[in-house]
C-alpha positions, 0 to 999 in steps of 0.5 A, spaced: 035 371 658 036 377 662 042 378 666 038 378 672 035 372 670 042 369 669 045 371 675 039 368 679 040 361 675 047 362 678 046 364 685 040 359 687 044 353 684 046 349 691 053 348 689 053 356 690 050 356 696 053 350 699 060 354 697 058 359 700 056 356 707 062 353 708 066 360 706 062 362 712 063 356 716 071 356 715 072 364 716 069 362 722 073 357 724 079 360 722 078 366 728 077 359 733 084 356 731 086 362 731 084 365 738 087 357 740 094 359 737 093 366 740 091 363 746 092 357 749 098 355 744 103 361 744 102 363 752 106 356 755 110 358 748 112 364 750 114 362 758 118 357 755 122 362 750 124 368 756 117 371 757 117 373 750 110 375 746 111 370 740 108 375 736 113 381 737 119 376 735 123 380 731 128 383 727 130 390 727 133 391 718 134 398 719 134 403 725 129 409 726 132 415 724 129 422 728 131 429 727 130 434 733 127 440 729 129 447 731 123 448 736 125 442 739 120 437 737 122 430 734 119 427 728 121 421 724 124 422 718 124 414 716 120 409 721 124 403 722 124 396 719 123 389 722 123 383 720 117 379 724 118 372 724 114 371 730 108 373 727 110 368 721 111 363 725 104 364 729 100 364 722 104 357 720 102 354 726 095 357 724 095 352 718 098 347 721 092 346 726 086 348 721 090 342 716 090 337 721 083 339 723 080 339 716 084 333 715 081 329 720 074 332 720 074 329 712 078 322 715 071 322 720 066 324 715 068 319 710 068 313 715 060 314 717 058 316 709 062 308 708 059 305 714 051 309 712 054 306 705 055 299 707 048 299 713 044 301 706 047 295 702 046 290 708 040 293 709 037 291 701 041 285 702 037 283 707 030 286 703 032 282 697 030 275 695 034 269 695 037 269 687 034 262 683 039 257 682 041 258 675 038 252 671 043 247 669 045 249 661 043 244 656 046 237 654 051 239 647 050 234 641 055 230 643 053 229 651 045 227 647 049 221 643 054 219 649 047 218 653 043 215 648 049 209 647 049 209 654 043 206 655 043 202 648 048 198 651 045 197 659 039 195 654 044 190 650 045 186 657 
């Protein structure tokens, strides 16, 4: 078999295509949760902190070094570096409400696949005829014997 032909047999098998919608689908979700956090949720935050842009939390590790040239022109000889906890912060936020949300989307899905579940089973039990008695199992050896000494005694009197 051609490497076309295997690749085709590979990308047209539903577990394919149906991991590929959902790669869509929770890229897409992941830009709604994080327009939510950026916002709707960080905004009250950053009243709530002074005013402050969670995003631009952080804290400066080393200052910027500029050097005056001769012609008097500044030039950054090493940038500064920052620790960015607020940008650390918002994204756990992000995780957490994408983990909660895929959590109860499943919580719900499963709920409604046991209820269609139980409603089919409910539904072939109602279609389904009445099962017939089991028969009674037959008498052993000794319950024949009993019975017949039974009756030779009744017919004795």
């Amino acid at each position: 078999m051609g490497v076309i032909q295997e690749f085709k047999k590979f990308a047209l098998k539903g577990n394919v295509v149906d991991m590929a919608v959902g790669v869509i689908i929770g890229g897409a979700f992941g830009k709604i949760v994080t327009s939510l956090v950026n916002d709707i949720i960080m905004p009250p935050l950053g009243v709530l902190l002074g005013g402050a842009n969670f995003s631009d939390l952080a804290l400066k590790i080393q200052r910027e070094v500029v050097e005056v040239g001769a012609d008097g022109v500044e030039s950054v000889v090493r940038p500064e570096v920052l620790w960015k906890y607020g940008a650390f912060v918002q994204t756990c936020l992000d995780f957490m409400i994408i983990a909660v949300s895929i959590f109860v989307m499943i919580k719900v899905i499963n709920r409604l696949t046991s209820l269609r579940k139980q409603e089919e089973e409910t539904a072939a039990a109602a279609l389904a005829p009445e099962p017939e008695p089991a028969p009674e199992p037959e008498p052993t050896k000794e319950e024949l014997l009993l019975t017949e000494i039974r009756d030779l005694l009744k017919n004795k009197q």
